[in-house]
N, C-alpha and C positions, 0 to 999 in steps of 0.2 A: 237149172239154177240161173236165179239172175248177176250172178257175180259181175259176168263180162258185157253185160249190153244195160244201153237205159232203160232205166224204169218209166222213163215217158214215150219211149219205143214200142208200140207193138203193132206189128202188121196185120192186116186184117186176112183173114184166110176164108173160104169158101169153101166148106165141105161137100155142098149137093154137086152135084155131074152136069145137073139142068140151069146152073147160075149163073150160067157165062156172062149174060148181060149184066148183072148185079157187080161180079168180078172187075168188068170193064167199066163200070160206073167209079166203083171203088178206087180202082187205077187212074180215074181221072180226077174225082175229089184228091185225090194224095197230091197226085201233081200239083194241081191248084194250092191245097197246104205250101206243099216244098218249094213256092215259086213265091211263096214270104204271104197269103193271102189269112189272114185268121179266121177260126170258124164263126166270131162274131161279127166280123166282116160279108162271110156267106151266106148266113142268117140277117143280118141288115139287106142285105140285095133280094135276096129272098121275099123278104118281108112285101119290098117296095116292088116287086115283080108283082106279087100278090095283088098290089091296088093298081097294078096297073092293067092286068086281068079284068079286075071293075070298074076299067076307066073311071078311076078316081081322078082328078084332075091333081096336073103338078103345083099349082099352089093353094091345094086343098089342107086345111089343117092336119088333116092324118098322117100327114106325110111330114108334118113338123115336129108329132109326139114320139116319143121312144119306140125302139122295134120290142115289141110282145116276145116276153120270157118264152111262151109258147107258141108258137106258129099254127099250130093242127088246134089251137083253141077254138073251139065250133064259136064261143063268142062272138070273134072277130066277125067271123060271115055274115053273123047275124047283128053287129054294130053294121057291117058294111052294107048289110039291106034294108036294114032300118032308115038309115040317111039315103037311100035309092042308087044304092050302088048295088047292081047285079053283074057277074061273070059275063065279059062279055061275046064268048067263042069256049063253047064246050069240046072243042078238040083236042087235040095233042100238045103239049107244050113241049116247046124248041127250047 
């Protein structure tokens, strides 16, 4: 029963054995939340990592327009290649 705890409370839980990395991501998204960070806030930084990836230059208009409801919009990739923005390092991201 939810009597005693918030209804905007719920911790995220990791059933698989093999999640560990997931778990520890989780635990550090939370942090970030509990330390006053909002998830539109995450998604704005997000967004702006993204063009920065395509060395989109910083005062390119893209970077003026609203952060995309959707982030994983294939769109995007393909607005960002259209105007000759390509990925600029297919590795890992930090």
């Amino acid at each position: 029963m939810l009597k005693n705890k918030s209804a905007s409370y719920f911790p995220a839980a990791v059933d698989d054995a093999n999640a560990g990395p997931l778990a520890k991501l989780q635990a550090q998204l939370d942090a970030i939340q509990d330390s006053g960070m909002t998830a539109l806030t995450i998604r704005d930084i997000l967004f702006h990592k993204m063009l920065d990836m395509h060395a989109v230059p910083k005062e390119h208009f893209l970077r003026d327009q609203a952060t995309p409801d959707r982030l994983d919009d294939p769109a995007i990739i393909e607005q960002l290649n259209e105007l000759g923005f390509y990925r600029t390092s297919p590795g890992q991201v930090h």
